[in-house]
C-alpha positions in Angstrom: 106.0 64.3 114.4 103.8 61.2 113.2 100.3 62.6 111.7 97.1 61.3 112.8 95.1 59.3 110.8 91.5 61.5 111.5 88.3 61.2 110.3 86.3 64.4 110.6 82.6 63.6 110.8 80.3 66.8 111.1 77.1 68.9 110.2 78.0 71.8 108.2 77.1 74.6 109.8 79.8 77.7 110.1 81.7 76.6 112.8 81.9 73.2 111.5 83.3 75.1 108.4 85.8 76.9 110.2 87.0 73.5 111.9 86.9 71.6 108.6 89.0 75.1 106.9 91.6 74.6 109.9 92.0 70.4 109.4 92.5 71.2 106.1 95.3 74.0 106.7 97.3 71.1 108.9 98.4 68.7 106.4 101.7 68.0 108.9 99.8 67.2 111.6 96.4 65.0 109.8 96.4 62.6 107.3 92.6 63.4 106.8 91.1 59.8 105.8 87.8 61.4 104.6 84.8 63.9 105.7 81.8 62.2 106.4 78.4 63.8 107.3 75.3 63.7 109.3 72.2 65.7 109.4 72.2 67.8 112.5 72.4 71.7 112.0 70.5 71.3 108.7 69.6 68.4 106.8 71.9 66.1 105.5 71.7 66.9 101.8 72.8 70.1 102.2 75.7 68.8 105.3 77.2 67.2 102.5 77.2 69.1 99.9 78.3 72.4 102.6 81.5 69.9 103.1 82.3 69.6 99.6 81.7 73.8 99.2 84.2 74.1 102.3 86.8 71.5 100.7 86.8 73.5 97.2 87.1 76.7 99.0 90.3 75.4 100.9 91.8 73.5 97.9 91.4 70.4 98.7 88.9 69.0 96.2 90.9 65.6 96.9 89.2 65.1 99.7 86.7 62.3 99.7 83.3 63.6 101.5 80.7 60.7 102.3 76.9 61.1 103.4 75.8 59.0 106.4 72.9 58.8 108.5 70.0 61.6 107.6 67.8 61.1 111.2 69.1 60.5 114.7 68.6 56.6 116.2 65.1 56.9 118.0 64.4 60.2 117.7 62.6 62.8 115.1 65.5 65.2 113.2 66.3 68.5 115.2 67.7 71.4 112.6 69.0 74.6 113.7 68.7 76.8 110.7 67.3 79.7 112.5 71.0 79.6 113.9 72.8 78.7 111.1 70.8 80.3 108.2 68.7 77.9 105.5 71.9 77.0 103.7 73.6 76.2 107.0 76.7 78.2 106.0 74.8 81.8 105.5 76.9 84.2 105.2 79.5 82.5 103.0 77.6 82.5 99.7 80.0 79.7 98.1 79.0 77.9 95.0 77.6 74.9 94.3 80.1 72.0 94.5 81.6 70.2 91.5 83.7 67.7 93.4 82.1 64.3 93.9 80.2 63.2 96.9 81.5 59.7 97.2 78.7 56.3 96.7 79.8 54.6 100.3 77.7 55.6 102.7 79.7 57.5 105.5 78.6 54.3 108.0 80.7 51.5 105.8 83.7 54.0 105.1 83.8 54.5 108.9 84.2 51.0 109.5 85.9 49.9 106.1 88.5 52.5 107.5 88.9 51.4 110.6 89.2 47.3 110.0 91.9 48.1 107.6 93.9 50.1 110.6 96.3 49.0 113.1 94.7 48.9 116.5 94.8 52.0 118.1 95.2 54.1 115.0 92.5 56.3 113.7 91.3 59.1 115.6 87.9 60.0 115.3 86.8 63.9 115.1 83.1 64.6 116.2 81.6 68.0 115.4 77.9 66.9 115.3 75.4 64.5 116.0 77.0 61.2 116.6 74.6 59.1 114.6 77.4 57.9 112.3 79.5 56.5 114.3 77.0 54.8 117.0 76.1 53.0 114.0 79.1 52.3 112.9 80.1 50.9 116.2 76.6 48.7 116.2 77.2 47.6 112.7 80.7 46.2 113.6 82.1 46.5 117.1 85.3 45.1 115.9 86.3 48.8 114.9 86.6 49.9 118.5 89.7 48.7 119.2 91.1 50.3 116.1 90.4 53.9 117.5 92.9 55.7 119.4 90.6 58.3 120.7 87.3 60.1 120.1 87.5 64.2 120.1 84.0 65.6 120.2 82.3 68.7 120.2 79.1 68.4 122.6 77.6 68.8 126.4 77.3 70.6 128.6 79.1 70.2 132.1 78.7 73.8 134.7 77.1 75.7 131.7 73.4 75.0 131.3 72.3 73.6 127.7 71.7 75.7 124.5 69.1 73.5 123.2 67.0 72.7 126.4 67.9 73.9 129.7 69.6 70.8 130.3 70.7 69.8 126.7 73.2 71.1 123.8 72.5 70.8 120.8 74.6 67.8 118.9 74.2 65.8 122.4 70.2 66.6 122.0 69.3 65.9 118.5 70.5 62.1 118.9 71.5 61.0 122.3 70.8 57.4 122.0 74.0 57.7 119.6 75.8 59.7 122.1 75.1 57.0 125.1 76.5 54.3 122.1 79.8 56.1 122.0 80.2 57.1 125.9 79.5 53.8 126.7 81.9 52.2 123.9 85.1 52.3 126.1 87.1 54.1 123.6 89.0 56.9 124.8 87.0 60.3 124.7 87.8 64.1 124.7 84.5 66.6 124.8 84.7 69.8 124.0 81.1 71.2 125.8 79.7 74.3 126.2 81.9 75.4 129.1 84.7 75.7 126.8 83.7 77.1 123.6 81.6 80.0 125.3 85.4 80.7 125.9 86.3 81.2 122.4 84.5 84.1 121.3 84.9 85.8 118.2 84.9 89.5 119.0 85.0 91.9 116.9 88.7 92.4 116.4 89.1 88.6 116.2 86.3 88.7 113.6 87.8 91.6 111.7 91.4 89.0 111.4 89.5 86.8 109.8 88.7 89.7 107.1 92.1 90.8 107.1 93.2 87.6 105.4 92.3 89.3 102.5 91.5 85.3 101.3 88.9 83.4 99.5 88.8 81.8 103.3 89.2 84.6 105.1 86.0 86.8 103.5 83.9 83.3 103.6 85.2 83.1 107.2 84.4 86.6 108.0 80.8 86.6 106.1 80.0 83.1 108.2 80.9 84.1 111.2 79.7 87.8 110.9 76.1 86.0 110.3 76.9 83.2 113.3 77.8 85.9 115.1 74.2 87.5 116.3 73.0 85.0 117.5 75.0 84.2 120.7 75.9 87.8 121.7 72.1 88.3 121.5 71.0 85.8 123.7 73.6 85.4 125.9 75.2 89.1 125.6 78.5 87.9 125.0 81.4 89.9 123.4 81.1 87.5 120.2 79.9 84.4 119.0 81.3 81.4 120.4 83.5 79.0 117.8 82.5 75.8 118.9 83.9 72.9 116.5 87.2 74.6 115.4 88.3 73.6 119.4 88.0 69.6 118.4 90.8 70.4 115.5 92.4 72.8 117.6 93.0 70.4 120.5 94.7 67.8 118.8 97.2 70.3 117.0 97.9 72.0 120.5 96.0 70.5 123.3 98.5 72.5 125.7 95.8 75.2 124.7 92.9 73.8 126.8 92.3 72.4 130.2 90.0 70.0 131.7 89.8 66.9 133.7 88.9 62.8 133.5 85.8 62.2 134.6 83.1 59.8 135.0 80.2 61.1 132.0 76.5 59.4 131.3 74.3 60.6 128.5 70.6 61.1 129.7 68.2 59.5 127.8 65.5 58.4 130.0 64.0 61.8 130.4 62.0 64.0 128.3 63.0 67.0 130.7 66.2 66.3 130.8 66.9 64.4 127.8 70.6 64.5 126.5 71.8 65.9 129.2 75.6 65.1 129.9 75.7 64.4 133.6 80.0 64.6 134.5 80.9 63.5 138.0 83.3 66.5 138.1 83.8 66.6 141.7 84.0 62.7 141.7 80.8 62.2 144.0 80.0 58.3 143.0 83.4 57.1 142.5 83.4 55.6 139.6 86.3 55.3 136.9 86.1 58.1 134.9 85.6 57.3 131.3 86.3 61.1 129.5 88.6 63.9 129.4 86.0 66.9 129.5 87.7 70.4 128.6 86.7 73.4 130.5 88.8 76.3 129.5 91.6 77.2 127.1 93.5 80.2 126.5 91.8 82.2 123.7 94.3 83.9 122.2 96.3 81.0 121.5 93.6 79.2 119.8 92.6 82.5 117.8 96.1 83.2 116.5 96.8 79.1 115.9 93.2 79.5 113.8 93.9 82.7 112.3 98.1 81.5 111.0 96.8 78.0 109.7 93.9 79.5 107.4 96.3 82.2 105.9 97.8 79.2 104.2 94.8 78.4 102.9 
């Protein structure tokens, strides 16, 4: 099996963790390029340095981490720490890191990466605001041909928004960059809200995590015990959905999920409505559908594919 060349760009955040923690655990399938970060769940000072906490806790100090863009395009910075705790990673309680953040900015390693690539070569993993790589794309359009496909966390199709009733969160905090990458042409996979309120971490999925009896198994379990309450609070659900572990998830196994091309927009005309991801899924206007949107995957094969990779951690 030939790896992927992937670049995992995200906001640290638990589940971002958890998806970083599972790239990591997959060297046969990733040749992981670098982690670069944006500011989105909490600032980007801390995204960064929470990606070089979660690369020491999995072993891989090797791993070069890069800081990118700290506000959206057009818009003021959206945080989330009353979801995600001040640090972003609450319930973790991981040191400071001692591995280096690197001096490229996470815009020029992007493109640096990409225009030293055979067409058609680097996939690009998405797990927050997509600031970094709209302005990548902007900077130097020449990279587009170079990436295989996009796989991004974000949207929401039948579901309603988290963020606003129309919006979720990563689509939200910068859709001008979202529109920038839609619109780009280059292949796209979106893991919305209509699939990861699928993978919930219950409480016996939550207790595997503990039963790891790891240095990533207790940081997973303390993370996702905090992530946990917030979810099943507000939307009474059996456990806290795992959002950004499905992007790693579906290019290790994408037999796991299920979804369908479609035609997608970003909304970014509208106050009420801004970020909004509006998916022709029944095909209405006719146009050619530009995105593969997932809406379903079987949960426990994605639970025991996360739970077998980061026991090797």
């Amino acid at each position: 099996m030939k790896k992927r060349s992937v670049i995992l760009d995200c906001d640290p955040g638990q589940d971002d963790a958890v998806a970083i923690l599972l790239a990591l655990s997959s060297t046969e399938n990733f040749d992981l390029l670098g982690i670069t970060a944006v500011a989105g769940n909490v600032p980007l000072s801390i995204t960064e340095s929470n990606a070089r906490r979660i690369c020491e806790l999995g072993g891989r100090p090797d791993i070069k981490v890069f800081a990118g863009a700290s506000q959206p395009l057009m818009r003021k910075l959206v945080t989330a720490e009353w979801i995600h705790g001040k640090t972003g990673i609450d319930g973790a309680d991981l040191p400071d890191p001692v591995m280096p953040l690197q001096d490229d900015h996470a815009v020029d390693f992007i493109i640096s990466s990409c225009m030293s690539a055979p067409d058609k070569s680097i996939t690009v993993c998405l797990l927050g605001p997509m600031t970094n790589m709209a302005l990548a794309m902007v900077k130097e359009p020449r990279i587009v041909p170079k990436i295989y496909e996009i796989v991004c966390m974000g949207g929401a199709v039948k579901e309603l928004g988290n963020t606003t009733p129309a919006a979720e969160f990563n689509i939200y905090v910068d859709p001008h960059a979202a529109k920038i990458v839609v619109d780009s042409d280059v292949p796209l996979i979106m893991m919305p809200l209509d699939v990861t309120h699928k993978a919930l971490v219950t409480p016996s999925r939550l207790q595997d995590f503990k039963n790891l009896n790891s240095p990533v198994g207790n940081a997973c379990g303390g993370m996702l015990d905090y992530f946990n309450r917030f979810d099943m609070t507000r939307y009474g659900f059996d456990g806290g959905p795992l959002h950004d572990p499905c992007v790693i998830a579906y290019l290790i196994e994408p037999e796991i999920f299920r979804g369908r091309k479609v035609h997608l927009e970003i909304e970014v005309s509208s106050e009420l409505t801004m970020g909004q991801t509006v998916a022709d899924w029944w095909n209405v206007e006719e146009k050619i559908p530009n995105a593969y949107i997932c809406d379903d995957l079987d949960s426990e094969k994605f639970f025991r594919l996360l739970t077998r990779r980061l026991a090797t951690l």
